[in-house]
LUMLUMDREN-2810 file (N, C-alpha, C; in Angstrom, 1 decimal):
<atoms>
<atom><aa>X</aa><ch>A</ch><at>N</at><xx>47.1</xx><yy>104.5</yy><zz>132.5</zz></atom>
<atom><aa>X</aa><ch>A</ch><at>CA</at><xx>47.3</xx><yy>103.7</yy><zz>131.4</zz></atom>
<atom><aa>X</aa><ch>A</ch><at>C</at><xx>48.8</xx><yy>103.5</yy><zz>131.2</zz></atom>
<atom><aa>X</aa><ch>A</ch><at>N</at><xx>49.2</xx><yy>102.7</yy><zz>130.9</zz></atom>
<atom><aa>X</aa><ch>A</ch><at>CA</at><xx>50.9</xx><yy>102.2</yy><zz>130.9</zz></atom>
<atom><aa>X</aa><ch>A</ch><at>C</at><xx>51.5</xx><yy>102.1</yy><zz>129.3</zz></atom>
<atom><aa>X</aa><ch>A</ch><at>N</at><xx>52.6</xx><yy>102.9</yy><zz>129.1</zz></atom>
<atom><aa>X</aa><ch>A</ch><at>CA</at><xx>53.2</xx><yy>103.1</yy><zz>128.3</zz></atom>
<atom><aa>X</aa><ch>A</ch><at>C</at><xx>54.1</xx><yy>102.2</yy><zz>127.8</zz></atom>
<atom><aa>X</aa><ch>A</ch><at>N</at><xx>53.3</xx><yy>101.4</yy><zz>127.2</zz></atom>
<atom><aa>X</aa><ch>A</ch><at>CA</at><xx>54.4</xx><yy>99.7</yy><zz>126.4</zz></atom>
<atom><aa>X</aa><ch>A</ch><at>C</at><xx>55.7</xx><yy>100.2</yy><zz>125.5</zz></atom>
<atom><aa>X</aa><ch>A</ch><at>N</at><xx>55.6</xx><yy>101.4</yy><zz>124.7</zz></atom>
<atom><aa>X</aa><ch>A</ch><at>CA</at><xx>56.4</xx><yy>102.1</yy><zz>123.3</zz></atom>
<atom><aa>X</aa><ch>A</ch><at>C</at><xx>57.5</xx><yy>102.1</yy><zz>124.3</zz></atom>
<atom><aa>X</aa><ch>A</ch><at>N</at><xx>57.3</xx><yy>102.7</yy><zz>125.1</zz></atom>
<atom><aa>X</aa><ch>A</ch><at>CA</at><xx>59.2</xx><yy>103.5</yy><zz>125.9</zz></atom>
<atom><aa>X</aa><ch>A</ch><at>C</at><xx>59.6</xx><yy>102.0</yy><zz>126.6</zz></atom>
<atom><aa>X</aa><ch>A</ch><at>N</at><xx>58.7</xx><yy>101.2</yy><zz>126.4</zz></atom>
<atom><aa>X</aa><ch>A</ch><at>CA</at><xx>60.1</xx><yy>100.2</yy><zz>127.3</zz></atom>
<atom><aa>X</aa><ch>A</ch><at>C</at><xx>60.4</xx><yy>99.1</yy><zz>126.1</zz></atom>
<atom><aa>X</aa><ch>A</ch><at>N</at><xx>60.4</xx><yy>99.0</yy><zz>124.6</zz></atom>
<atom><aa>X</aa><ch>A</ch><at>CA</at><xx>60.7</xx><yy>98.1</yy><zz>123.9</zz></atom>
<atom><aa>X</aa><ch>A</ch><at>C</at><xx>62.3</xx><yy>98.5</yy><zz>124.1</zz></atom>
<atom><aa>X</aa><ch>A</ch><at>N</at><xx>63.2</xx><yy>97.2</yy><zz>123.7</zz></atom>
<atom><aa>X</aa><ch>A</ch><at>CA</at><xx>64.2</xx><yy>97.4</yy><zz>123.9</zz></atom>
<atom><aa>X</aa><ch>A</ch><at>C</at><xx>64.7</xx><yy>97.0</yy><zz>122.2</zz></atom>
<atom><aa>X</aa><ch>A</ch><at>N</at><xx>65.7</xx><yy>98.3</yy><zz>122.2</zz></atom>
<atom><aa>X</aa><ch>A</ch><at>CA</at><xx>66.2</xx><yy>98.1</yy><zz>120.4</zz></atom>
<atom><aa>X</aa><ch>A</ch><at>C</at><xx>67.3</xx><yy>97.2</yy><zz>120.2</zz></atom>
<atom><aa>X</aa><ch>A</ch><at>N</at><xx>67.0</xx><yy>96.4</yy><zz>119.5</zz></atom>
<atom><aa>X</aa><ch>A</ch><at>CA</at><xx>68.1</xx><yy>95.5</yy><zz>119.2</zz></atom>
<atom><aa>X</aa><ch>A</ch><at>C</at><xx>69.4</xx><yy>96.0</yy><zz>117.5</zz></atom>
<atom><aa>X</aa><ch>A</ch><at>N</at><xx>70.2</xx><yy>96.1</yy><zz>117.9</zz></atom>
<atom><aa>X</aa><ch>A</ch><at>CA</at><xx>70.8</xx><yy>96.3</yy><zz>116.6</zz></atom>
<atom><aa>X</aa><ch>A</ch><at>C</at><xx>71.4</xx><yy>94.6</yy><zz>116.2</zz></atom>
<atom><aa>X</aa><ch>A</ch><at>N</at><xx>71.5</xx><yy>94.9</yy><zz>114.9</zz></atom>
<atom><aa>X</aa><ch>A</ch><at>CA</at><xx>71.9</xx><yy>93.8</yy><zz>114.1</zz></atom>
<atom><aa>X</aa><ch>A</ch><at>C</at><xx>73.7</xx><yy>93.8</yy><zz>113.8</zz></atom>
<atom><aa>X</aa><ch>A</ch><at>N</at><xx>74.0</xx><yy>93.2</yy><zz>114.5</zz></atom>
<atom><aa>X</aa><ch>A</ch><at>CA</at><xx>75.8</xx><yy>93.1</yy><zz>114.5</zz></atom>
<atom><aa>X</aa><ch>A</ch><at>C</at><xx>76.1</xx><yy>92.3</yy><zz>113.4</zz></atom>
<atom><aa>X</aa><ch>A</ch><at>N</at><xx>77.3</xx><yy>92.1</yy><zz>112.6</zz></atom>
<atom><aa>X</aa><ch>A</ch><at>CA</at><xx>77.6</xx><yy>91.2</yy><zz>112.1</zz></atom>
<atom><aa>X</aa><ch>A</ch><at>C</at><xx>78.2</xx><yy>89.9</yy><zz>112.6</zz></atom>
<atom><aa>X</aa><ch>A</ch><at>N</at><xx>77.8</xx><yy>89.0</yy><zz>112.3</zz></atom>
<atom><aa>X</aa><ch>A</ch><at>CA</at><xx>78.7</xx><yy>87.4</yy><zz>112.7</zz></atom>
<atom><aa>X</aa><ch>A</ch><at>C</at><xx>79.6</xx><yy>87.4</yy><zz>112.6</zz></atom>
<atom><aa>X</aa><ch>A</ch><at>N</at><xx>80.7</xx><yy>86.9</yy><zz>113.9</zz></atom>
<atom><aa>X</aa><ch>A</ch><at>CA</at><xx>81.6</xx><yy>86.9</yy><zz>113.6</zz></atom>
<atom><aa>X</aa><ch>A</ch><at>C</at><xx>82.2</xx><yy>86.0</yy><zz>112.5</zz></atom>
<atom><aa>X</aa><ch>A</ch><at>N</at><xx>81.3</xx><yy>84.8</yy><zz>112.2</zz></atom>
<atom><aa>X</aa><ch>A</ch><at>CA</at><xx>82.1</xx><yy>83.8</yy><zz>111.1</zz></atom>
<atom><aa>X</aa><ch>A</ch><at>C</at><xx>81.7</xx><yy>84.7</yy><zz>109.6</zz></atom>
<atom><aa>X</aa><ch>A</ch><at>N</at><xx>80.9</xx><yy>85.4</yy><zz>109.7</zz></atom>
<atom><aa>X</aa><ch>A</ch><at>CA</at><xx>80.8</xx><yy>86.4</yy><zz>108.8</zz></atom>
<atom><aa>X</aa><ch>A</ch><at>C</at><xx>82.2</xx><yy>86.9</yy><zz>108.1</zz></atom>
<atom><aa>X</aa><ch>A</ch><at>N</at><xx>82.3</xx><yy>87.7</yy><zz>109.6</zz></atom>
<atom><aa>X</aa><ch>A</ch><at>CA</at><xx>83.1</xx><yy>88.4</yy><zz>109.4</zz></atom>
<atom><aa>X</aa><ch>A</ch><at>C</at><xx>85.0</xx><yy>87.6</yy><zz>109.4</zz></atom>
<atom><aa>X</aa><ch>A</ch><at>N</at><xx>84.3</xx><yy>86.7</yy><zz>109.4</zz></atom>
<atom><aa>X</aa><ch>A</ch><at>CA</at><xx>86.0</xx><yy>86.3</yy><zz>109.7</zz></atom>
<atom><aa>X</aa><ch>A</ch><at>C</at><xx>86.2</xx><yy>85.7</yy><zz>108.5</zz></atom>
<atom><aa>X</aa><ch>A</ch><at>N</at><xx>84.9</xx><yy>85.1</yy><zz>107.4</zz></atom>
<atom><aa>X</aa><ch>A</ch><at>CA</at><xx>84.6</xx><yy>84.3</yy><zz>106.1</zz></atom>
<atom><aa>X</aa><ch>A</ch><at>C</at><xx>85.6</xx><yy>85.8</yy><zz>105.5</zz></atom>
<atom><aa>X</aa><ch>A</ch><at>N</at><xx>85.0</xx><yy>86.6</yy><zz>105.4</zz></atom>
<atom><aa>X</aa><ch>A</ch><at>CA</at><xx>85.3</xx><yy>87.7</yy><zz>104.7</zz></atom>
<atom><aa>X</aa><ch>A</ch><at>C</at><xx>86.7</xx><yy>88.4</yy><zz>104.9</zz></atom>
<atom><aa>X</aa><ch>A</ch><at>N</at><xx>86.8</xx><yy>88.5</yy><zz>106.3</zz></atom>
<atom><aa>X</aa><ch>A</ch><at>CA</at><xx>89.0</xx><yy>88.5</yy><zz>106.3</zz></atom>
<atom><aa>X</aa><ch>A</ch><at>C</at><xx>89.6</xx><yy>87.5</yy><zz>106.0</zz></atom>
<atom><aa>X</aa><ch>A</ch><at>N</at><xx>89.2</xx><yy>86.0</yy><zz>105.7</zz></atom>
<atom><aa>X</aa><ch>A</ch><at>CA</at><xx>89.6</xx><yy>85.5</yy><zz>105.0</zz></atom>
<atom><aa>X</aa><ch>A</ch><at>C</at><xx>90.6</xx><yy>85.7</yy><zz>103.5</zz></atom>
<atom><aa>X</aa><ch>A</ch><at>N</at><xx>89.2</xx><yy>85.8</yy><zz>103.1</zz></atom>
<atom><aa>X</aa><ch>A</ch><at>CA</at><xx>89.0</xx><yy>85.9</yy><zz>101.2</zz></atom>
<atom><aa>X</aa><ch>A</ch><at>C</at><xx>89.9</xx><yy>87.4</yy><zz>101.4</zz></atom>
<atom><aa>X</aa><ch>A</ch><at>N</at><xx>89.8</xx><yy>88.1</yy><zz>101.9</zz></atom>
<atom><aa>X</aa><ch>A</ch><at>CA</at><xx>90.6</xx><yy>89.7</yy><zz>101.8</zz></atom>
<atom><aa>X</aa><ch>A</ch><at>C</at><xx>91.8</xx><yy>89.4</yy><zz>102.1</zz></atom>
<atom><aa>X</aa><ch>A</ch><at>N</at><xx>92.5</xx><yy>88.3</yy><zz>102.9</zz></atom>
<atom><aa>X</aa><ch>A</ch><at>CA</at><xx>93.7</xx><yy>88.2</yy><zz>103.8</zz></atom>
<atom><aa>X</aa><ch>A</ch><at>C</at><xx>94.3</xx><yy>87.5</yy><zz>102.4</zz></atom>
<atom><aa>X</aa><ch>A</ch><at>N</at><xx>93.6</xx><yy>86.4</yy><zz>101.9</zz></atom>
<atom><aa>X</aa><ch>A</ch><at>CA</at><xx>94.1</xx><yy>85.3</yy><zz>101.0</zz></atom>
<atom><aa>X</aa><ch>A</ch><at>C</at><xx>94.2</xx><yy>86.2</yy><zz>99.3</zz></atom>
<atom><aa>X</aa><ch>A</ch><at>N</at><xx>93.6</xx><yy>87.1</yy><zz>99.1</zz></atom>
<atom><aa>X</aa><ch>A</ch><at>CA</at><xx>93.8</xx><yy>88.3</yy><zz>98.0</zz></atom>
<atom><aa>X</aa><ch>A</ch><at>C</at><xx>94.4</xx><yy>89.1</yy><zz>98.3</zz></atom>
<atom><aa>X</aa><ch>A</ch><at>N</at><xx>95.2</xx><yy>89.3</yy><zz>99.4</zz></atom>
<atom><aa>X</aa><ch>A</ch><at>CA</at><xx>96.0</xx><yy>90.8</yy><zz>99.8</zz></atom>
<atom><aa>X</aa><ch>A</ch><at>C</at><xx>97.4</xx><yy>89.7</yy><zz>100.0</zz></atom>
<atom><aa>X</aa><ch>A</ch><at>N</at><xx>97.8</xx><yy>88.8</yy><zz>99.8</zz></atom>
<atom><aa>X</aa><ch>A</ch><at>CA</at><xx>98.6</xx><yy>87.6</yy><zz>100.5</zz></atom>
<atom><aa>X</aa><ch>A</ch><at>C</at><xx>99.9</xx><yy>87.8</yy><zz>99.5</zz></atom>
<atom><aa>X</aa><ch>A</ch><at>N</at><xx>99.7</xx><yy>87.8</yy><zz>98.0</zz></atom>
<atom><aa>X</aa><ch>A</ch><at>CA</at><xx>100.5</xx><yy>88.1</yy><zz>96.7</zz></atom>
<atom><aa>X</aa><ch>A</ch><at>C</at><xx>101.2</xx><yy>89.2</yy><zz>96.7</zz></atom>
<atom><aa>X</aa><ch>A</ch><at>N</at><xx>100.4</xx><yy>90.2</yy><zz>96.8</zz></atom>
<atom><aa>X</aa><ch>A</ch><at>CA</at><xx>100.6</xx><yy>91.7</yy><zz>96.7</zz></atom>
<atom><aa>X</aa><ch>A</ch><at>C</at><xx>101.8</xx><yy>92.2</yy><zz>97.6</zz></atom>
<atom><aa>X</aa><ch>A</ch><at>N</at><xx>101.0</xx><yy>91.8</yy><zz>98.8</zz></atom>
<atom><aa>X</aa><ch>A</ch><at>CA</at><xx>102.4</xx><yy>91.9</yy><zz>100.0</zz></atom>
<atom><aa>X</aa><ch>A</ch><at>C</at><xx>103.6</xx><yy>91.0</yy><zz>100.3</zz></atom>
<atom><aa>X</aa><ch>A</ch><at>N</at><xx>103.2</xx><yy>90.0</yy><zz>99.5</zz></atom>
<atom><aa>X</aa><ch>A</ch><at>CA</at><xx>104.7</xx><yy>89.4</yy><zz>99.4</zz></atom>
<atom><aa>X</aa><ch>A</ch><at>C</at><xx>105.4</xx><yy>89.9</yy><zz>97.9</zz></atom>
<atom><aa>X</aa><ch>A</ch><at>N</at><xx>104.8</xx><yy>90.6</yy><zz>97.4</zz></atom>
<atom><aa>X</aa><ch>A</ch><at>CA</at><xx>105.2</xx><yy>91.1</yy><zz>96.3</zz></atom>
<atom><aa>X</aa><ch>A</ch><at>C</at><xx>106.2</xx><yy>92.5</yy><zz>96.5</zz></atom>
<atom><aa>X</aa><ch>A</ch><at>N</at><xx>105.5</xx><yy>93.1</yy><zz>97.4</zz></atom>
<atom><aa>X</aa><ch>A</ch><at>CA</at><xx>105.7</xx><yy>94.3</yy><zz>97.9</zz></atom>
<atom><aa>X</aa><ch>A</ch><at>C</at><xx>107.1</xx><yy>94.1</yy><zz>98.7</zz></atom>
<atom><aa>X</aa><ch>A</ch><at>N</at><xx>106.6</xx><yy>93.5</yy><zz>99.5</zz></atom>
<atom><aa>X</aa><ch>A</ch><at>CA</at><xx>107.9</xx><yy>92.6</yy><zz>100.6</zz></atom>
<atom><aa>X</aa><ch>A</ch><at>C</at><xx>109.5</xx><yy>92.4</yy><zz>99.7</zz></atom>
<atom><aa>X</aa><ch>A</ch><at>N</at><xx>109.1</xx><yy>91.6</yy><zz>98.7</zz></atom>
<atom><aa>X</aa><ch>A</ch><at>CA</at><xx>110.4</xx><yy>91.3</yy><zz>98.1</zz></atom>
<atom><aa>X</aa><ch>A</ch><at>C</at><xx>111.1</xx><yy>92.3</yy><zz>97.6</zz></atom>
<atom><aa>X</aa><ch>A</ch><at>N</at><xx>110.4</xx><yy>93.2</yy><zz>96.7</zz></atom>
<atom><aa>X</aa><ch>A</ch><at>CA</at><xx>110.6</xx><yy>94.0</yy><zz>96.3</zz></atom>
<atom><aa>X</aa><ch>A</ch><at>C</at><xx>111.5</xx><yy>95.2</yy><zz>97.0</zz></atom>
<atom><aa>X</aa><ch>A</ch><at>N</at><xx>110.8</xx><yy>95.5</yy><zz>98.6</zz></atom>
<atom><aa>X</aa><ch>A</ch><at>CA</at><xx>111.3</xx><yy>96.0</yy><zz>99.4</zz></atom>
<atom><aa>X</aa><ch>A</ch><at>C</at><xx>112.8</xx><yy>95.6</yy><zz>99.9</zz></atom>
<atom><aa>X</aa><ch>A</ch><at>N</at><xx>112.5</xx><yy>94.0</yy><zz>100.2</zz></atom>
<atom><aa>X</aa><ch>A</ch><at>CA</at><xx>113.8</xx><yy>93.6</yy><zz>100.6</zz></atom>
<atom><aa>X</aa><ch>A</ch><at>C</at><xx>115.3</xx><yy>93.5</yy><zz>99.4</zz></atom>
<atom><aa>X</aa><ch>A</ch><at>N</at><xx>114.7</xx><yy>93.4</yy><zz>97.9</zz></atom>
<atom><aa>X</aa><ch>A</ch><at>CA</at><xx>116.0</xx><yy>93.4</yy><zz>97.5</zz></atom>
<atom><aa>X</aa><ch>A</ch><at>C</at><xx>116.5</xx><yy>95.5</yy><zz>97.2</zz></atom>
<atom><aa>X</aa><ch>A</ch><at>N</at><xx>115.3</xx><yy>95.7</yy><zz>97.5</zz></atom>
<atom><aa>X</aa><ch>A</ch><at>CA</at><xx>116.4</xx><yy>97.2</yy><zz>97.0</zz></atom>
<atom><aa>X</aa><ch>A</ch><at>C</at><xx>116.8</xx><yy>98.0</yy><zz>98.6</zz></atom>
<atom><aa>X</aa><ch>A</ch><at>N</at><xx>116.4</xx><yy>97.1</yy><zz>99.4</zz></atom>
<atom><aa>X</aa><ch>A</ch><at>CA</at><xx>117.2</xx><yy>97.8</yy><zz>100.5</zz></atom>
<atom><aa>X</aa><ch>A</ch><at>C</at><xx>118.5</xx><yy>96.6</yy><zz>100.9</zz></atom>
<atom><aa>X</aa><ch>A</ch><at>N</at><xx>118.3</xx><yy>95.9</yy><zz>100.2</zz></atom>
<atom><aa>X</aa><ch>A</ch><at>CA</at><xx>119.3</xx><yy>95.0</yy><zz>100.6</zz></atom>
<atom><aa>X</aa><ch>A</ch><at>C</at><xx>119.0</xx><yy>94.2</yy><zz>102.0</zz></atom>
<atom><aa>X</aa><ch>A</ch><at>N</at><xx>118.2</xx><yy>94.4</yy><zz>102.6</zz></atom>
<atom><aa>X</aa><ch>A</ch><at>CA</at><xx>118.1</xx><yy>93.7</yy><zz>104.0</zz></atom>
<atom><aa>X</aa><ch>A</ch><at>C</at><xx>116.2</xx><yy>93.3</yy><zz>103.9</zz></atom>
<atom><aa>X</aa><ch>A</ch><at>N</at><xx>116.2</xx><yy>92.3</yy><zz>104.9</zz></atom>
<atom><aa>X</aa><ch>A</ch><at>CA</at><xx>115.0</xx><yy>91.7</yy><zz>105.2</zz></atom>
<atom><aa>X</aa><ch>A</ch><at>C</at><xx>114.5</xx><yy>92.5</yy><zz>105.6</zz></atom>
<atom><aa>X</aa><ch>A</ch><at>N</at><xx>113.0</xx><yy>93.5</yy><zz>105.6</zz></atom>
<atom><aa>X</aa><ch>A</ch><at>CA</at><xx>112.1</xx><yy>94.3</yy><zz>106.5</zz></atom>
<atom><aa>X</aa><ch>A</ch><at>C</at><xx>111.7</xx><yy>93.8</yy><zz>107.4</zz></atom>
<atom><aa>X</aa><ch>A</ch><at>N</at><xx>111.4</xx><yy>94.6</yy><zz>108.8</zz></atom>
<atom><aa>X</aa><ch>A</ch><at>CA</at><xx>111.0</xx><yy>93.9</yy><zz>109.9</zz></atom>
<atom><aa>X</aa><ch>A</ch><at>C</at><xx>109.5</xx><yy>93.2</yy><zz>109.8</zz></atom>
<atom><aa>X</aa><ch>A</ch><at>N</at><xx>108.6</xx><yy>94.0</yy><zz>108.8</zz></atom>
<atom><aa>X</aa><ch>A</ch><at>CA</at><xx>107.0</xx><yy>93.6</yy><zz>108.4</zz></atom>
<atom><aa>X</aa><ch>A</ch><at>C</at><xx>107.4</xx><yy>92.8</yy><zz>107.3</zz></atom>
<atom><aa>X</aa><ch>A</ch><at>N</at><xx>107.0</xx><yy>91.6</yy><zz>107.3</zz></atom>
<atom><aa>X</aa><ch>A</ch><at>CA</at><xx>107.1</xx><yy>90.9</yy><zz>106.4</zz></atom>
<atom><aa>X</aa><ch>A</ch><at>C</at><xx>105.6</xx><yy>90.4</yy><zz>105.5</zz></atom>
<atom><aa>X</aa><ch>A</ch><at>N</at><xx>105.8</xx><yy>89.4</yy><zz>104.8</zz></atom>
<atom><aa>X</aa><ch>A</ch><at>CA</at><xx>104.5</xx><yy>89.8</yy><zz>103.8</zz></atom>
<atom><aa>X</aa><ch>A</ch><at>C</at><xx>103.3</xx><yy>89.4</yy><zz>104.5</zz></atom>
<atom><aa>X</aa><ch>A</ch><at>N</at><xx>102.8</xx><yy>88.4</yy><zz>105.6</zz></atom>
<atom><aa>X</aa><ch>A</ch><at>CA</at><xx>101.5</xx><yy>87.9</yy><zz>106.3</zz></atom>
<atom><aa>X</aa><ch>A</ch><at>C</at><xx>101.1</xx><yy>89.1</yy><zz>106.8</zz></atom>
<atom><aa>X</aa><ch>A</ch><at>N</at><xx>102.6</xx><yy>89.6</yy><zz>107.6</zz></atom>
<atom><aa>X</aa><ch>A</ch><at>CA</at><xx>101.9</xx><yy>90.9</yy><zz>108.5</zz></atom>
<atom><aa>X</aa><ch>A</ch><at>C</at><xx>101.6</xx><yy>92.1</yy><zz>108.4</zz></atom>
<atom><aa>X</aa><ch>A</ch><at>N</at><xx>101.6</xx><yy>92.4</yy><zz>106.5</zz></atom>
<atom><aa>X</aa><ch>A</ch><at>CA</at><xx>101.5</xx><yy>92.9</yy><zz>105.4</zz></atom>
<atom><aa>X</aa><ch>A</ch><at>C</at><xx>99.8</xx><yy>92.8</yy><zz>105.1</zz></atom>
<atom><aa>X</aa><ch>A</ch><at>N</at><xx>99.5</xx><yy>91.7</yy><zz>105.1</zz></atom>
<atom><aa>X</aa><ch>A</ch><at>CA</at><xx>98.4</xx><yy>91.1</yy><zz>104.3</zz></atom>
<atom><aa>X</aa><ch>A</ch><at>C</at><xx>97.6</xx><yy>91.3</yy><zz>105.5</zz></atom>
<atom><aa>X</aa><ch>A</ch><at>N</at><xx>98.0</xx><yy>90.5</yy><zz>106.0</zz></atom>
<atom><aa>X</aa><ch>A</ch><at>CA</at><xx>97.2</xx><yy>90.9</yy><zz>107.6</zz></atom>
<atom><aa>X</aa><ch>A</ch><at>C</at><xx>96.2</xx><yy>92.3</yy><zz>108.1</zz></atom>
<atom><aa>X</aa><ch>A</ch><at>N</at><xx>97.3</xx><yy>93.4</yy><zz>108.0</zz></atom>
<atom><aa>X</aa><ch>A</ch><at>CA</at><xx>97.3</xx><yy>94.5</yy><zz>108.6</zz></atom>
<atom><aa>X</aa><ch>A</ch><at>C</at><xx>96.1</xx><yy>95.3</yy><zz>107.2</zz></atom>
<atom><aa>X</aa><ch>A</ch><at>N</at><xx>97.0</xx><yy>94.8</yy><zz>105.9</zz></atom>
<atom><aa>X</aa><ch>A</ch><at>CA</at><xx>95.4</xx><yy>95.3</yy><zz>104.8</zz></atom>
<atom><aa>X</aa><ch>A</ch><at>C</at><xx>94.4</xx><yy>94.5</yy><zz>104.9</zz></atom>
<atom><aa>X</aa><ch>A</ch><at>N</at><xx>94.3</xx><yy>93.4</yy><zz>105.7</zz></atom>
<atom><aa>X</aa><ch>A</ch><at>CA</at><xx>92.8</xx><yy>93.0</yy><zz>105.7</zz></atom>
<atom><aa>X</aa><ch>A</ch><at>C</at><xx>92.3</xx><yy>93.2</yy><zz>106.8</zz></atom>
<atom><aa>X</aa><ch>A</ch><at>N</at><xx>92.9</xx><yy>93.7</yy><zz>107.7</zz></atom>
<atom><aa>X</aa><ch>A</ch><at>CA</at><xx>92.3</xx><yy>94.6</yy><zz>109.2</zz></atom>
<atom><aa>X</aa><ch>A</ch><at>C</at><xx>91.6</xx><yy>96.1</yy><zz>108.5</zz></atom>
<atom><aa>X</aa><ch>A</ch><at>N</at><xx>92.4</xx><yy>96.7</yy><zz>107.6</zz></atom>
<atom><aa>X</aa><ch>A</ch><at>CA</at><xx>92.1</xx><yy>97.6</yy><zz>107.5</zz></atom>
<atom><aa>X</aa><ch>A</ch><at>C</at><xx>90.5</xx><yy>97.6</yy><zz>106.4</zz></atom>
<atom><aa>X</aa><ch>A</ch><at>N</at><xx>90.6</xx><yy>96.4</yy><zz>105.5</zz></atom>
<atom><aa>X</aa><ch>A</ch><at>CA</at><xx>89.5</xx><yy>96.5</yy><zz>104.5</zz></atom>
<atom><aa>X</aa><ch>A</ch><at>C</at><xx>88.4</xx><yy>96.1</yy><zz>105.0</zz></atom>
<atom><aa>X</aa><ch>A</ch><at>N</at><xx>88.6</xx><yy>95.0</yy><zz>105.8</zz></atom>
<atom><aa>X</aa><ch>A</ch><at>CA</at><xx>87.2</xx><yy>94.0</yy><zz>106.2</zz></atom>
<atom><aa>X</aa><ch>A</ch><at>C</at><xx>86.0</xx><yy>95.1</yy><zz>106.8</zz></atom>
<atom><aa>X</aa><ch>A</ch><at>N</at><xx>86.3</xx><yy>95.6</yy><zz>107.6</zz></atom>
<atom><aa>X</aa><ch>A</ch><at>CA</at><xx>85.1</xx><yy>96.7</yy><zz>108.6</zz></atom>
<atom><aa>X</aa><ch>A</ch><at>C</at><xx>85.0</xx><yy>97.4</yy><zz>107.7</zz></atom>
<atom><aa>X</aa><ch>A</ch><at>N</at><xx>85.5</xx><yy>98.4</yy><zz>106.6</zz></atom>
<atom><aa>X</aa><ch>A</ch><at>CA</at><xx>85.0</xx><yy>98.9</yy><zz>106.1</zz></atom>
<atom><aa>X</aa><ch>A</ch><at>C</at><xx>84.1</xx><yy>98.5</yy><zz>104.9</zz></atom>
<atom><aa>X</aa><ch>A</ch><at>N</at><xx>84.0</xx><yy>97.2</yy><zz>104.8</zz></atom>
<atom><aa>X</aa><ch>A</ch><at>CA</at><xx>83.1</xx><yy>96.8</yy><zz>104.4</zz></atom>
<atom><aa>X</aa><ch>A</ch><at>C</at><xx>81.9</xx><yy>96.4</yy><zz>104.8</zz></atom>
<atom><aa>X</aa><ch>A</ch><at>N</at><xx>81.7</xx><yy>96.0</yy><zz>106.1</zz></atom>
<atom><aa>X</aa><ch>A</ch><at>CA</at><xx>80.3</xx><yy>95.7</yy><zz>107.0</zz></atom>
<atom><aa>X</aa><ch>A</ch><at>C</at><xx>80.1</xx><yy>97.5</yy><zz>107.7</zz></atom>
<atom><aa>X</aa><ch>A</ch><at>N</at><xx>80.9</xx><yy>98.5</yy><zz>107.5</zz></atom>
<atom><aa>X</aa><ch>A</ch><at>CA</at><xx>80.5</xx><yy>99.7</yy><zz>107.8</zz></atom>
<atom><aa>X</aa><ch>A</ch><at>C</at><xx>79.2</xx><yy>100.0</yy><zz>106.3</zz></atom>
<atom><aa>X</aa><ch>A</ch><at>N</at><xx>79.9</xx><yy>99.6</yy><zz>105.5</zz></atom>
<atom><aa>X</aa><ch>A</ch><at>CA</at><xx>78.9</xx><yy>100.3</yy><zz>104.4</zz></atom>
<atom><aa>X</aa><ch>A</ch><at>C</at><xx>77.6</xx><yy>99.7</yy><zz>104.3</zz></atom>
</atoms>
């Protein structure tokens, strides 16, 4: 008799990447203020331009928010 159960193969469900990129969007485009806020802020009390500026500011917090959002 042949055992059909052991050979299904599991598929997990990934998210889309336009999903996922709709969503760093909207997080990149709300994190965008903050870090140029931050940014400025930065650069006049040190007196000098920072080498991270505010996109790569915004950027880097919506790297960090986006997955932990399709994690949950």
């Amino acid at each position: 008799m042949t055992d059909f159960t052991s050979d299904t193969h599991v598929t997990r469900r990934k998210p889309l990447k336009t999903e996922f990129m709709f969503y760093f969007g909207i997080i990149f485009l709300a994190t965008l203020p903050l870090a140029t806020l931050t940014w400025a802020l930065a650069a006049i009390r040190s007196g000098s331009l920072t080498t991270k500026g505010p996109i790569k500011r915004a950027l880097s917090q919506a790297r960090i928010i986006t997955p932990m959002i399709f994690a949950a």
